[in-house]
KOLMAR-720538 format. One line per 2 residues: their letters; for each residue x, y, z of N, C-alpha, C. Coordinates in steps of 0.2 Angstrom, whole numbers, plus 2048, in hexadecimal, padded with zeros to 3 digits. Example, Ala and Ser with C-alpha at 12.3 -4.5 7.8 and 13.67 -1.06 7.14 Angstrom:
as) 842:7E4:827:83E:7EA:827:842:7F0:827 ~ 840:7F5:823:844:7FB:824:840:800:827
END
This chain:
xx) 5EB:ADF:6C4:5EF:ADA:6C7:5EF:AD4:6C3 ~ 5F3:ACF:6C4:5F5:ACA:6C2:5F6:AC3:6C8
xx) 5EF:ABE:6C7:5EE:ABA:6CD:5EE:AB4:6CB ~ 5F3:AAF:6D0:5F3:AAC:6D1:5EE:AA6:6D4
xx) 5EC:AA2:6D2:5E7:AA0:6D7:5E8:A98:6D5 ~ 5E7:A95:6DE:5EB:A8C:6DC:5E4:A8B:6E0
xx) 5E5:A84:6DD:5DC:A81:6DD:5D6:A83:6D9 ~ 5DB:A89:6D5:5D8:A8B:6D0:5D1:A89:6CD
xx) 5D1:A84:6CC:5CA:A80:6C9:5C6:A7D:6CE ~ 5C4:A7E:6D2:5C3:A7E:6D8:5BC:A80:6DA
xx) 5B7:A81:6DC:5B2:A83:6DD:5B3:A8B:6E1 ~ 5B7:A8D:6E5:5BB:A92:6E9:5BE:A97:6E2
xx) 5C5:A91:6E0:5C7:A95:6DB:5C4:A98:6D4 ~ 5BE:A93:6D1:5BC:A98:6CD:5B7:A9D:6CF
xx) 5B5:A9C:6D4:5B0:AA1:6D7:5B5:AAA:6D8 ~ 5BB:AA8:6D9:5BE:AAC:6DB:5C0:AAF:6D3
xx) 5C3:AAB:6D0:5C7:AAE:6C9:5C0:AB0:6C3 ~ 5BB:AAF:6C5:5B6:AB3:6C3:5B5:ABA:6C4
xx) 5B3:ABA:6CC:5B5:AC2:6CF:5BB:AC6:6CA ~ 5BF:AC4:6CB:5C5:AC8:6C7:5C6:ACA:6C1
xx) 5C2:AC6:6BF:5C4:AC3:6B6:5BF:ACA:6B4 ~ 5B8:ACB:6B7:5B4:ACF:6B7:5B5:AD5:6BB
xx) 5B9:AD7:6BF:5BF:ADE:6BF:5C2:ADF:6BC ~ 5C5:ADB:6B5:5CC:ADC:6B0:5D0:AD9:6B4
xx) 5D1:AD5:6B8:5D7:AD4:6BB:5D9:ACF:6B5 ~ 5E3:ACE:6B6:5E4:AC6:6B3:5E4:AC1:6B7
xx) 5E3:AB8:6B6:5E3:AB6:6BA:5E7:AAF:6B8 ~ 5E8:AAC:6BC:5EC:AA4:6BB:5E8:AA2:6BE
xx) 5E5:A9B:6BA:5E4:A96:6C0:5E9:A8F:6BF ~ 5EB:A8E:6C6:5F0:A87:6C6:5EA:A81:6CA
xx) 5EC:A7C:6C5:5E7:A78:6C9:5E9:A71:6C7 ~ 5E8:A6A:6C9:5E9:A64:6C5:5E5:A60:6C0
xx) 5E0:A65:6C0:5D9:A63:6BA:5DB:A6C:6B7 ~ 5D6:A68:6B2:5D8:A72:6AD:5D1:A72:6AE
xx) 5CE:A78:6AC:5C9:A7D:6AE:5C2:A79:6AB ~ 5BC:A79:6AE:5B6:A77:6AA:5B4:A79:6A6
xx) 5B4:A78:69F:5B3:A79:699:5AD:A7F:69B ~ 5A7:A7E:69D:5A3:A83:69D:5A5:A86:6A1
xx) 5AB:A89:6A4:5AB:A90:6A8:5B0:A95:6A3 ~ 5B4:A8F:69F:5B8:A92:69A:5B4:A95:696
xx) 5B0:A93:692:5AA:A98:68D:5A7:A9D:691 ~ 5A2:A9A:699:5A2:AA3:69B:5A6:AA8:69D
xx) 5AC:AA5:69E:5B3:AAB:69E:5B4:AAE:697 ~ 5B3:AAA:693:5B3:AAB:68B:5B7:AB3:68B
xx) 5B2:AB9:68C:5B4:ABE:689:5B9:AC1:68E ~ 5BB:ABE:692:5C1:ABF:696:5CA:ABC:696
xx) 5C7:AB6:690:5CD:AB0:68C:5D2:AB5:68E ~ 5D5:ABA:68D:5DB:ABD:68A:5DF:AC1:691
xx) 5DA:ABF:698:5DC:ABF:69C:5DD:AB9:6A2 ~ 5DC:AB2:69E:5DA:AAE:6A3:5DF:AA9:69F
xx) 5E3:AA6:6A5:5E6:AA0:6A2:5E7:A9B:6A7 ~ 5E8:A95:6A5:5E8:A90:6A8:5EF:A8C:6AA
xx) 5F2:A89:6AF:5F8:A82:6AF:5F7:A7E:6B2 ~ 5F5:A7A:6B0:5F4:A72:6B4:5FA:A6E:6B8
xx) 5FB:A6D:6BE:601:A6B:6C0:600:A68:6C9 ~ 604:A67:6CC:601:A65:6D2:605:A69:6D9
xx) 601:A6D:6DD:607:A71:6E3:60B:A6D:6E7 ~ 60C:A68:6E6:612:A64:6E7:617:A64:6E4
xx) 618:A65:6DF:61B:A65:6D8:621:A6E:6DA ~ 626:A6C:6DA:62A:A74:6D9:62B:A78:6D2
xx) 62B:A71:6CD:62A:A73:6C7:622:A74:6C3 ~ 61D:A73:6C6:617:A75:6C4:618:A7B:6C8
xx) 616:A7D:6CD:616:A82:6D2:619:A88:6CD ~ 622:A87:6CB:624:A8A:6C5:621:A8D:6C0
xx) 61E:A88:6BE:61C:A8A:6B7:615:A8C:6BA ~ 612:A8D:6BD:60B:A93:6C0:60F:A99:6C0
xx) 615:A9C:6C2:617:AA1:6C1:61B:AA3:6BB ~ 61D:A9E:6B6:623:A9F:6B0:622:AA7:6AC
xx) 61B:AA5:6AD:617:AA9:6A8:61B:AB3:6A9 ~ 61A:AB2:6B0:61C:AB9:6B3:619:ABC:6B3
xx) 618:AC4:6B8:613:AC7:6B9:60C:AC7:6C0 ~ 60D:AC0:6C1:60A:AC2:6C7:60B:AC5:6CD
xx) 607:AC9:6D0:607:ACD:6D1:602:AC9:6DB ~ 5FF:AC6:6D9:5FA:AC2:6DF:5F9:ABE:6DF
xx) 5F9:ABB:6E5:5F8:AB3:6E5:5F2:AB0:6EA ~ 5ED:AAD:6EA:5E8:AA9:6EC:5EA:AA2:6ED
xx) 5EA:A9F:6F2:5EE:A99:6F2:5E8:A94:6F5 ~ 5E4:A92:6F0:5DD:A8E:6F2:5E0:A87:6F3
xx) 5E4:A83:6F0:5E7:A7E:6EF:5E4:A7B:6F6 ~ 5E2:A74:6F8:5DF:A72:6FD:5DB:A6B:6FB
xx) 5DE:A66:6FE:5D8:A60:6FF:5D5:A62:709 ~ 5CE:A61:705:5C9:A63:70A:5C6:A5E:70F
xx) 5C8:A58:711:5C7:A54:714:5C3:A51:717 ~ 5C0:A4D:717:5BA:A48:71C:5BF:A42:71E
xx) 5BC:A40:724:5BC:A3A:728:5C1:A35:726 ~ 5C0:A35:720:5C0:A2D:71C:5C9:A2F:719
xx) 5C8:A32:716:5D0:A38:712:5D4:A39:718 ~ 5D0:A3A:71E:5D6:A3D:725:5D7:A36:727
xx) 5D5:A32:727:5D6:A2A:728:5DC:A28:723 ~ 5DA:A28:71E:5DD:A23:718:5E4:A27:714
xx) 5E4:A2E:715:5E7:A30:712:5EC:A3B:715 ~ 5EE:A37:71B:5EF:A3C:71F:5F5:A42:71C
xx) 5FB:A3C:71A:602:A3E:719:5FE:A43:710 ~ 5F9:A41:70C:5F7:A45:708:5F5:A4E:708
xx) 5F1:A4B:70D:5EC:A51:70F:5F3:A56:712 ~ 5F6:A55:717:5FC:A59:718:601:A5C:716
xx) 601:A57:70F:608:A59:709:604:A5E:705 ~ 5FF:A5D:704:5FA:A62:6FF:5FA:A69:704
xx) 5F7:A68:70B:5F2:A6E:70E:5F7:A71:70D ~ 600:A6E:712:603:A73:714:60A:A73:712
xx) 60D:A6D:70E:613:A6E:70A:612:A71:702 ~ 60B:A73:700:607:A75:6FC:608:A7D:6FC
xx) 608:A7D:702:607:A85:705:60F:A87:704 ~ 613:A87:708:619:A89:705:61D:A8A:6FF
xx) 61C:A84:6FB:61D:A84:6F4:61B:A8A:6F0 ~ 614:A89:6F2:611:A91:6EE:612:A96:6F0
xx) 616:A97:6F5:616:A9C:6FA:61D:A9F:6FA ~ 622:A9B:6F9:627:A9B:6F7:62B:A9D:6F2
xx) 625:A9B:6EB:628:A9D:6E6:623:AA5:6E3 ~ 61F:AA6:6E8:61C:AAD:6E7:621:AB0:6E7
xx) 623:AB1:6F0:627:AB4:6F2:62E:AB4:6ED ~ 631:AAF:6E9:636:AB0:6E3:631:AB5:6DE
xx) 62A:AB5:6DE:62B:AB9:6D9:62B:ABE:6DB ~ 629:AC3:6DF:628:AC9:6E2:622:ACA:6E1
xx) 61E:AC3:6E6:617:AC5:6E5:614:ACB:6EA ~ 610:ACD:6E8:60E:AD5:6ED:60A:AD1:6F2
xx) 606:ACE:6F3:600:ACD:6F7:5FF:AC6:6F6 ~ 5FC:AC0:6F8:5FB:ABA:6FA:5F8:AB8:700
xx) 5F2:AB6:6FE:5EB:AB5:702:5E8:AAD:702 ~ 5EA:AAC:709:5E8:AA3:70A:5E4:AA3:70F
xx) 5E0:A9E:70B:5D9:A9C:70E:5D8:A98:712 ~ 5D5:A9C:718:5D5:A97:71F:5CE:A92:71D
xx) 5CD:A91:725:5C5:A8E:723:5C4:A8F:72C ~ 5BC:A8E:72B:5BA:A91:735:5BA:A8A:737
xx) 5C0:A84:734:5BD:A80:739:5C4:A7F:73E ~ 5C9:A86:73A:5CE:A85:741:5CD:A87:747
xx) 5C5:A8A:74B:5C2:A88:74F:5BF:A83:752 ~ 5C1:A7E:74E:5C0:A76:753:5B8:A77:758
xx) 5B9:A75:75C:5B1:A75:75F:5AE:A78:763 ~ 5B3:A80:760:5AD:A87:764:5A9:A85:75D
xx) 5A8:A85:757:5A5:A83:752:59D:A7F:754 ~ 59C:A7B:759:597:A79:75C:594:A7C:762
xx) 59C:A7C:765:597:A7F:76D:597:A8A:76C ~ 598:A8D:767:596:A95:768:594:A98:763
xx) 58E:A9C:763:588:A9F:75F:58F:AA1:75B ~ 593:AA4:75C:596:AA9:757:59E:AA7:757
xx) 5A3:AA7:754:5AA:AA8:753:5AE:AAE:750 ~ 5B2:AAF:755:5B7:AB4:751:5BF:AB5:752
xx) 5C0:AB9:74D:5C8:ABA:74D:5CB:AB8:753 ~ 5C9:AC0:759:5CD:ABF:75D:5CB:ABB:763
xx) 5C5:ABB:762:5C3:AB9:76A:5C1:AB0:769 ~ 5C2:AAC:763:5C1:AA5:763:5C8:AA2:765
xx) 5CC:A9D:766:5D1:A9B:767:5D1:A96:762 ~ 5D3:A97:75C:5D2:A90:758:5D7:A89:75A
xx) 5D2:A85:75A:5D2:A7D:75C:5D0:A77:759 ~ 5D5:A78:753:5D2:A74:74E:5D2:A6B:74E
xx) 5CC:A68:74E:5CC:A61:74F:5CA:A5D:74A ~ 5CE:A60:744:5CA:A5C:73D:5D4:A5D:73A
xx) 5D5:A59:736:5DC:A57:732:5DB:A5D:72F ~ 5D3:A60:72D:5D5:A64:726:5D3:A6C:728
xx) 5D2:A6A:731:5D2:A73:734:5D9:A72:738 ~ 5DC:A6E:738:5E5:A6F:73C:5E8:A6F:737
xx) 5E8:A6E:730:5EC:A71:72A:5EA:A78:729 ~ 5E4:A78:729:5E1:A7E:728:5E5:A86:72B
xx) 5E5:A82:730:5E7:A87:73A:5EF:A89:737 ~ 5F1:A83:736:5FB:A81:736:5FA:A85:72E
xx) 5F7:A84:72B:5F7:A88:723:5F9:A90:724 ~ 5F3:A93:727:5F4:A9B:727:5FA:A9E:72B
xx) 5FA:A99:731:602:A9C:736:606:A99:732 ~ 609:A96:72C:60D:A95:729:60D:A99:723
xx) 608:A9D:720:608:AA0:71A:608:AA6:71E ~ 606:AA9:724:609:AB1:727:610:AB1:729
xx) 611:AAC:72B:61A:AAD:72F:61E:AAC:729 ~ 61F:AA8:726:621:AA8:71C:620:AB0:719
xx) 61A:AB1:71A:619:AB5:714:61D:ABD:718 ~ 620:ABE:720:622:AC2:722:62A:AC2:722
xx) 62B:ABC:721:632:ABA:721:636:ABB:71B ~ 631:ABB:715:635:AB9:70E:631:AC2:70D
xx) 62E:AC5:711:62C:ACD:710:627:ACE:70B ~ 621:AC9:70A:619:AC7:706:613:ACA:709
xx) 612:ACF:709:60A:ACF:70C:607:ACB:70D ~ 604:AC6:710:601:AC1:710:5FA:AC1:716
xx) 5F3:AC1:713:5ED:AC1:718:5EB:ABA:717 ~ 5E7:AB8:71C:5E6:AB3:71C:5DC:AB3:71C
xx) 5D6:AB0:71C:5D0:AB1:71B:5CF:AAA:71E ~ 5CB:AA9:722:5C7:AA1:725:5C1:AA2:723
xx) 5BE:A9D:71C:5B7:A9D:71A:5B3:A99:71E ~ 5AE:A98:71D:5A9:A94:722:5A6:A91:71D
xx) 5A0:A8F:71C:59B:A8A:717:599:A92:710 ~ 59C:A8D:70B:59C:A92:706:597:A8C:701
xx) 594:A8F:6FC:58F:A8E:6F9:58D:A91:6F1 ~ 58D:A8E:6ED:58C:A94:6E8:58C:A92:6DE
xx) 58F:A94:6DC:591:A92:6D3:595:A90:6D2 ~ 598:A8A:6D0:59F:A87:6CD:59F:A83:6D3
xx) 59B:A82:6D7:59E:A7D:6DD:59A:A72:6D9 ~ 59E:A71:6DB:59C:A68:6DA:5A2:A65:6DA
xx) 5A4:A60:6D8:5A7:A5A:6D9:5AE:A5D:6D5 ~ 5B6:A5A:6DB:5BB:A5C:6D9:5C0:A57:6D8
xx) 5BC:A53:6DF:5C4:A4E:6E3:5C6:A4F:6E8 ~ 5C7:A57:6E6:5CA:A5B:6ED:5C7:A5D:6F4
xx) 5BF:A5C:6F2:5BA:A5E:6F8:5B7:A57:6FA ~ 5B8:A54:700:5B6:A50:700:5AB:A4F:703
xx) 5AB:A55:704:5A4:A58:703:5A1:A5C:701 ~ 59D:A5C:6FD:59B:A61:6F8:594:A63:6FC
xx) 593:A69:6FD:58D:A6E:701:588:A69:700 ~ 582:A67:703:57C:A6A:700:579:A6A:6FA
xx) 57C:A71:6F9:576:A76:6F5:57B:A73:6EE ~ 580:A71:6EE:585:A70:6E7:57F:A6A:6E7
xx) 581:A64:6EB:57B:A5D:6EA:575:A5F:6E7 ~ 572:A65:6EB:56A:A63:6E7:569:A69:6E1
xx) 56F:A6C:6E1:56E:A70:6D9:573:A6A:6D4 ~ 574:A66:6D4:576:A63:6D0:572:A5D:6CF
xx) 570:A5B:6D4:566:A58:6D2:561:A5C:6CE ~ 562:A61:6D0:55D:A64:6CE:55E:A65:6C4
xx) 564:A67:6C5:569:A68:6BE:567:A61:6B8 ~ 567:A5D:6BC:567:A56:6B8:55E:A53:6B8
xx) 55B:A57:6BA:553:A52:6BA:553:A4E:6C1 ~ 558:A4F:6C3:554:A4A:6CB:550:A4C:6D0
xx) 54B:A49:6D2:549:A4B:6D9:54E:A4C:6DF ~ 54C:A50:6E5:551:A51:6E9:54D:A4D:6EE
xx) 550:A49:6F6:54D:A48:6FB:551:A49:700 ~ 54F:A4F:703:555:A50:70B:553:A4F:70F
xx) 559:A4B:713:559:A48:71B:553:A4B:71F ~ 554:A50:721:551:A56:724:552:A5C:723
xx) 54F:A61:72A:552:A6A:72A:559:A6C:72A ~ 55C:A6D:723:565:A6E:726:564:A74:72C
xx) 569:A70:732:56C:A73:737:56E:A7B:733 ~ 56E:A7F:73A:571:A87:73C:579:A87:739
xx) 579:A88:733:582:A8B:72F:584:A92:72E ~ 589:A90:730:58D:A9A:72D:58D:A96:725
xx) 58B:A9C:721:58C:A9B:71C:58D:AA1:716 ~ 590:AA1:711:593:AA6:70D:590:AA5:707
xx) 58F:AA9:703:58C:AA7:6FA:592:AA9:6F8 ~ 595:AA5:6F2:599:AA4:6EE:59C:AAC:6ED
xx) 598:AB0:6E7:59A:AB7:6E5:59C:ABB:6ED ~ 597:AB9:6F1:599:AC0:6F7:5A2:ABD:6FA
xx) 5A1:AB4:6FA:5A9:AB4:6FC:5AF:AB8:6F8 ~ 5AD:AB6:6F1:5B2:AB9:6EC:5B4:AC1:6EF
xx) 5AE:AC5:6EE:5B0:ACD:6F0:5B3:ACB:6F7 ~ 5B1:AC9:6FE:5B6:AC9:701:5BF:AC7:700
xx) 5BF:AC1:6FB:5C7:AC1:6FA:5CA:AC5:6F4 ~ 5C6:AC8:6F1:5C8:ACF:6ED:5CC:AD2:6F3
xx) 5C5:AD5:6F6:5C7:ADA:6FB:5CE:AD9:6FF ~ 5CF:AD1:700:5D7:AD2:703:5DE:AD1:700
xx) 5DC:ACD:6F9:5DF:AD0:6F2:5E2:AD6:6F2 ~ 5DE:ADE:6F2:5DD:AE1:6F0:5E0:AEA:6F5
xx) 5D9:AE7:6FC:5DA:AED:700:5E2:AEE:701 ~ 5E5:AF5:702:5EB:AF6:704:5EC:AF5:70F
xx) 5F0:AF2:70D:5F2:AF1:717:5EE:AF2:71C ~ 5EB:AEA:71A:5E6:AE7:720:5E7:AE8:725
xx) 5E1:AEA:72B:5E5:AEC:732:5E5:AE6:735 ~ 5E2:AE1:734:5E5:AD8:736:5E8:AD4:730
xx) 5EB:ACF:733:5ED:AC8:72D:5E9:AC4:72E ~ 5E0:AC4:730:5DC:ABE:731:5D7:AC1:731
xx) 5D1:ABD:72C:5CB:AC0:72E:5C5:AB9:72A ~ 5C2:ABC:731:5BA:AB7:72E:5B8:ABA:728
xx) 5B6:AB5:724:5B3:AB7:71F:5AD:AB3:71E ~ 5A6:AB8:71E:5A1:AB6:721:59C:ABC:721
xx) 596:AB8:71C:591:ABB:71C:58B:ABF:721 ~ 58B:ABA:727:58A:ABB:72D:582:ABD:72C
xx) 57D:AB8:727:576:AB8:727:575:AB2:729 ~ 56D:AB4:72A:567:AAE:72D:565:AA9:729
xx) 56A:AA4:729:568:A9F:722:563:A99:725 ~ 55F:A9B:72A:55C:A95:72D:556:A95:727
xx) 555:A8B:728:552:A88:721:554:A89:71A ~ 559:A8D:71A:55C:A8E:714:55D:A8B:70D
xx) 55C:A82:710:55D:A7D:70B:557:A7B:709 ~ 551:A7C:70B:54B:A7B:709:549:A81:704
xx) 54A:A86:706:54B:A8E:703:54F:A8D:6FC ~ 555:A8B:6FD:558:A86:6F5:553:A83:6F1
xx) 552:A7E:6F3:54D:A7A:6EF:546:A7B:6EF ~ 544:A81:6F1:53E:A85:6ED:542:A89:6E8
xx) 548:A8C:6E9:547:A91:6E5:54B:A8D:6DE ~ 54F:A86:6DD:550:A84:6D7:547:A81:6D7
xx) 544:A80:6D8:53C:A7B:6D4:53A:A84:6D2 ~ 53A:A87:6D5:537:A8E:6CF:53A:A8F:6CB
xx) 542:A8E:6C9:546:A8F:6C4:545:A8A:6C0 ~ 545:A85:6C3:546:A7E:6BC:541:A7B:6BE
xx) 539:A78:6BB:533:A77:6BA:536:A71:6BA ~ 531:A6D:6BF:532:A66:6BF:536:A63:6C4
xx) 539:A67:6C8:53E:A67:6CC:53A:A66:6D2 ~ 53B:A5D:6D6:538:A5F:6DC:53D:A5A:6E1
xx) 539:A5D:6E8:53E:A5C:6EE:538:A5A:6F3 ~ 53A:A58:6F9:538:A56:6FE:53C:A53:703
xx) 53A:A52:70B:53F:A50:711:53D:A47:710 ~ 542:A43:712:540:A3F:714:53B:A3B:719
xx) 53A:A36:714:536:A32:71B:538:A2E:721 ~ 534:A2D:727:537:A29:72C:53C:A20:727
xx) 541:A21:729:546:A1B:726:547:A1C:71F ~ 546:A21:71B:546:A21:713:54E:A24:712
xx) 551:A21:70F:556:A24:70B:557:A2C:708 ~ 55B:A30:70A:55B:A36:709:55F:A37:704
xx) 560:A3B:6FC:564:A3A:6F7:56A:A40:6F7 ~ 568:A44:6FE:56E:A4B:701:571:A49:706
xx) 577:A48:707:57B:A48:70C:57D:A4E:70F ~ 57C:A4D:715:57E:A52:718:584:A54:71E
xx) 586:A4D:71C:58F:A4B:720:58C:A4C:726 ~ 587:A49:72B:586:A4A:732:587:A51:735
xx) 583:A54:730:586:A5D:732:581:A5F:738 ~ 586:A62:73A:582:A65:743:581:A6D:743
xx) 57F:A71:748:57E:A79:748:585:A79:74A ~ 586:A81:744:58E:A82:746:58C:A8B:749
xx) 591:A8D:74A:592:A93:74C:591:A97:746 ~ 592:A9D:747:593:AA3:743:599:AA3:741
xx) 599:AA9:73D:59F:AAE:73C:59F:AB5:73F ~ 5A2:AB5:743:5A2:ABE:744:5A7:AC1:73D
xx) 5A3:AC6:73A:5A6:AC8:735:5A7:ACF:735 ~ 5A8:AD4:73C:5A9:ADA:73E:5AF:ADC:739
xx) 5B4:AD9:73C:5BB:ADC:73A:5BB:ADC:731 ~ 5BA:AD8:72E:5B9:AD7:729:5B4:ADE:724
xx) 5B1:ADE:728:5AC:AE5:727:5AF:AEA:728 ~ 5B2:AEA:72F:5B6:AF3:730:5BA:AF1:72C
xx) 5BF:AEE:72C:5C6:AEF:729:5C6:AEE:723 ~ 5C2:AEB:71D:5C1:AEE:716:5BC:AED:714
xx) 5B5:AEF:717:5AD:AF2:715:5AC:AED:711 ~ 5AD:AE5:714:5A8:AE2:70E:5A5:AE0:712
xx) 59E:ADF:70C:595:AE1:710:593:AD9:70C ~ 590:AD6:70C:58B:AD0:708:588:AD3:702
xx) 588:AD2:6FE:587:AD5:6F6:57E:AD2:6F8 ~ 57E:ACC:6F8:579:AC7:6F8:575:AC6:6FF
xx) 570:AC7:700:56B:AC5:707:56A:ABE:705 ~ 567:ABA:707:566:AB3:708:561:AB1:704
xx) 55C:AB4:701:556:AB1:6FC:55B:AB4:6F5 ~ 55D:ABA:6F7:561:ABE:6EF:567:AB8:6EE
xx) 56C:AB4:6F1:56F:AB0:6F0:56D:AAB:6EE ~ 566:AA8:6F0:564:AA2:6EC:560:AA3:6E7
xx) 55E:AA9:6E7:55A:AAA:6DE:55F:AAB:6D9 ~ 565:AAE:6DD:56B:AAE:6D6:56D:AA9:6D7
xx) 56E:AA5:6DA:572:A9C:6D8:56C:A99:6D3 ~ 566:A99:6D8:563:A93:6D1:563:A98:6CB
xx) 562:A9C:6C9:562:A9F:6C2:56A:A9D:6C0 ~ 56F:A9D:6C4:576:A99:6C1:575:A91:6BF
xx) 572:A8F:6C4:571:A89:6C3:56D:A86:6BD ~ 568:A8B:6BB:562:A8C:6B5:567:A8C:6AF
xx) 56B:A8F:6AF:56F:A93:6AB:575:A8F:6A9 ~ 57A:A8A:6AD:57F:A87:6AD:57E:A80:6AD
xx) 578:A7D:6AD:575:A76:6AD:57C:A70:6AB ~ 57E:A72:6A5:583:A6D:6A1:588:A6B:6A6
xx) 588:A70:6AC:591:A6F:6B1:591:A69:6B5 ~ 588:A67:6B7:587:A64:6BD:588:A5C:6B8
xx) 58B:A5E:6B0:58B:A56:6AD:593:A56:6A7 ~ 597:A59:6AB:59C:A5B:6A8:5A1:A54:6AB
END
């Protein structure tokens, strides 16, 4: 198959168009920056199926020329500003024209091309503040109540990309990610908070010490590769028996973030961390992050068998050995 994929250069998207690229799949990435020089050389022996268009999802003639090419076949519509506070404040009529006149555009001219299947990406924060107050969320039993600009686009995004994509007669599933973590994640523009674990592998990448606030809070959280197989799978599977599904690891990542930064100081020598002291400046943000919910990831399981490739310590031994390995990205 032949994929389409907007936000391409994205943290999501390459993580995604790598899965692919290493199935044989072909792949497009659309994005407004072109690709990270070091992901292009480890694609290297996959060049001749990977290509790139730089253009913006606002644009009808960029958008165009993501499909000139012809032959796509699937489309991934990562395209998204990710928003904080500050961006929802100063910059609303943006975050709107991008999340969800963003959505149409691409979605539109799929549909002109007679795209098979189109997969857009929710986020669990169109649960608003069951995300605080319940151990667990899910499809059906949550009621999403989004109170963030960037989980009400989110919300308004996927019932616009299902009713669209039934209208113009598009497959179309939708996936809500939760805290995703992994290779290729760092600095875009378009996320106004980058994880964690991006923060302190990109310290660690550079020679700097790390100092965290504290214990990171109770997070749903995904590793990068096992998201990927999830959005394969709904890429891929033939006739989902829903058009929404959590996508979600559904492990124990309690202390997880200290668990990180033991296992980069084993990989990169010299590498240290420690908690802050009473009034000391912390060099990790952690955006006032609080205990969130789960994911209930049942349906996701029955309805197309994807399982977590990765357990929680298997996930951080293969990141720091990416980060061992990728060092140059975190100075690109």
């Amino acid at each position: 198959m032949r994929v389409l994929v907007t936000g391409g250069t994205g943290f999501v998207g390459l993580t995604l168009a790598q899965a692919l690229l290493e199935r044989g799949d072909e792949v497009v990435l659309f994005d407004r920056r072109a690709p990270a020089p070091l992901f292009l050389e480890r694609m290297a022996p996959h060049a001749a199926r990977l290509a790139a268009v730089e253009g913006d999802v606002l644009s009808d003639d960029d958008v165009g020329r993501a499909f000139a090419a012809g032959g796509v076949t699937h489309v991934f519509h990562g395209a998204a500003i990710t928003a904080g506070p500050q961006r929802e404040a100063a910059e609303p009529w943006r975050v709107m024209e991008v999340n969800l006149g963003g959505t149409v555009r691409v979605l539109q001219a799929a549909a002109r091309a007679g795209v098979r299947r189109a997969v857009y990406p929710s986020s669990l924060t169109v649960y608003g503040r069951h995300i605080a107050e319940r151990e667990t969320v899910s499809e059906a039993g949550t009621p999403p109540e989004p109170d963030t600009l960037y989980g009400i686009t989110k919300y308004a995004g996927e019932g616009t990309a299902l009713r669209l994509g039934g209208l113009w007669g598009m497959d179309t599933v939708a996936g809500r990610i939760g805290s995703v973590f992994g290779p290729w994640e760092g600095e875009t523009g378009a996320r106004d908070m980058v994880s964690p674990f991006a923060q302190v592998a990109a310290a660690a990448a550079r020679g700097q010490a790390v100092v965290l606030p504290g214990a990171y809070p109770r997070r749903e959280m995904i590793y990068g590769p096992d998201l990927a197989a999830a959005l394969v799978a709904l890429l891929t599977r033939p006739a989902p028996a829903h058009r929404c599904y959590n996508l979600s690891a559904n492990l124990d990542w309690a202390d997880s973030l200290a668990r990180w930064c033991e296992a980069l100081r084993k990989r990169l020598p010299g590498f240290a961390w420690r908690y802050a002291q009473d009034g000391e400046p912390a060099s990790i943000d952690f955006y006032g992050a609080t205990p969130r919910a789960g994911m209930d990831s049942a349906r996701l399981r029955e309805d197309l068998g994807v399982l977590p490739r990765y357990g929680r310590d298997a996930a951080l031994a293969h990141y720091a050995d990416w980060v061992a390995g990728h060092r140059a990205y975190f100075n690109s």
